[in-house]
C-alpha positions as CSV (number, residue, x, y, z in Angstrom):
1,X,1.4,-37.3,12.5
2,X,1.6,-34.8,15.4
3,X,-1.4,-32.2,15.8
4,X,0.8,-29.7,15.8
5,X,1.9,-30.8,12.0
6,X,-1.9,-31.7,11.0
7,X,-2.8,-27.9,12.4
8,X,-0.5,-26.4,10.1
9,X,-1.0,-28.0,7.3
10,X,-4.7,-27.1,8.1
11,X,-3.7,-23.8,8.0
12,X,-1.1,-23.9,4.8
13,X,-4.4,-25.4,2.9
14,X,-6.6,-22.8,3.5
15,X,-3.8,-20.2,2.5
16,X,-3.5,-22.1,-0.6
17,X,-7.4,-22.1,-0.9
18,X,-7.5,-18.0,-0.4
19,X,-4.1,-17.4,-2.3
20,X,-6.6,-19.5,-5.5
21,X,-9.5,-17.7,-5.2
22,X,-8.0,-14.3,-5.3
23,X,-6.1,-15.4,-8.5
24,X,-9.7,-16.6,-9.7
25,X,-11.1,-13.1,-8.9
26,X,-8.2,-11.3,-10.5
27,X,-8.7,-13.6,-13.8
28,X,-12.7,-13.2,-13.3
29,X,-12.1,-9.1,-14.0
30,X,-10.3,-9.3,-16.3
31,X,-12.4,-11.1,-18.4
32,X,-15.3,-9.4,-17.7
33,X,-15.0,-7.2,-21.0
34,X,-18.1,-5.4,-20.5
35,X,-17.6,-4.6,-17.0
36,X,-14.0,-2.9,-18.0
37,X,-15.4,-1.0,-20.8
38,X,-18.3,0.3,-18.7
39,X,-15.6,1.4,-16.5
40,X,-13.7,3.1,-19.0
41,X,-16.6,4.7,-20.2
42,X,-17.1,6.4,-16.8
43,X,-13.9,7.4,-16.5
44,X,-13.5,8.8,-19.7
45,X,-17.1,10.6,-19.0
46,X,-15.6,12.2,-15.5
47,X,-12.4,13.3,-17.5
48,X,-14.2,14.9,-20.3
49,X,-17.0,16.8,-18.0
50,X,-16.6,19.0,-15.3
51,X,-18.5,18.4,-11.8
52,X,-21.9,19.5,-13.1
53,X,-22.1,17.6,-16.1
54,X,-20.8,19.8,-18.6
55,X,-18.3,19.6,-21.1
56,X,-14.4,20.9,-20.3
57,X,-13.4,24.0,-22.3
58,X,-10.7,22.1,-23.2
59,X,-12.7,19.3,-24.9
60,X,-15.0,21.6,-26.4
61,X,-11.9,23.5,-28.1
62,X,-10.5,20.0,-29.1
63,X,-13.6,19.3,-30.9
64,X,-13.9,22.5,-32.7
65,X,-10.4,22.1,-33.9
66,X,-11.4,18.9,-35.3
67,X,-14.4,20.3,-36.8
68,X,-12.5,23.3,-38.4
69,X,-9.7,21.0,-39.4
70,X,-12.1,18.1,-41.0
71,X,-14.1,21.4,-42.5
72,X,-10.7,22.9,-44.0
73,X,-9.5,19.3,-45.6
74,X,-12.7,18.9,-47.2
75,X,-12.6,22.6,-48.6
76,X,-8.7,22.3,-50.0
77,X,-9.9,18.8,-51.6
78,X,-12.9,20.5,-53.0
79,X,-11.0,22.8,-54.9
């Protein structure tokens, strides 16, 4: 074999060795479930509060719906 032929099929190797262990880091994350639900915890955290840590009025009114809602069932089922 020429060098010119061993070179690249040096080189095809070791893209075949990175183009591997990039799959193997995709298929590492996503099994990592508690990684991914830590994650979605913080994100869901950041949607729900506004920059100092407080809760969005729009959450806060989403709950108290809930709250008068689940309030109201149990009241009409009550009766």
């Amino acid at each position: 074999m020429s060098d010119t032929t061993i070179a690249a099929k040096e080189r095809e190797v070791e893209r075949n060795r990175e183009q591997l262990a990039d799959t193997v880091d995709a298929l590492q994350a996503k099994l990592d479930v508690k990684t991914r639900a830590q994650a979605k915890l913080q994100e869901t955290k950041e949607r729900a509060t506004t920059d100092d840590g407080k809760p969005r009025p729009a959450v806060l009114a989403g709950a108290a719906a809930v709250v008068v809602a689940v309030a109201g069932l149990v009241w009409w089922r009550s009766r």
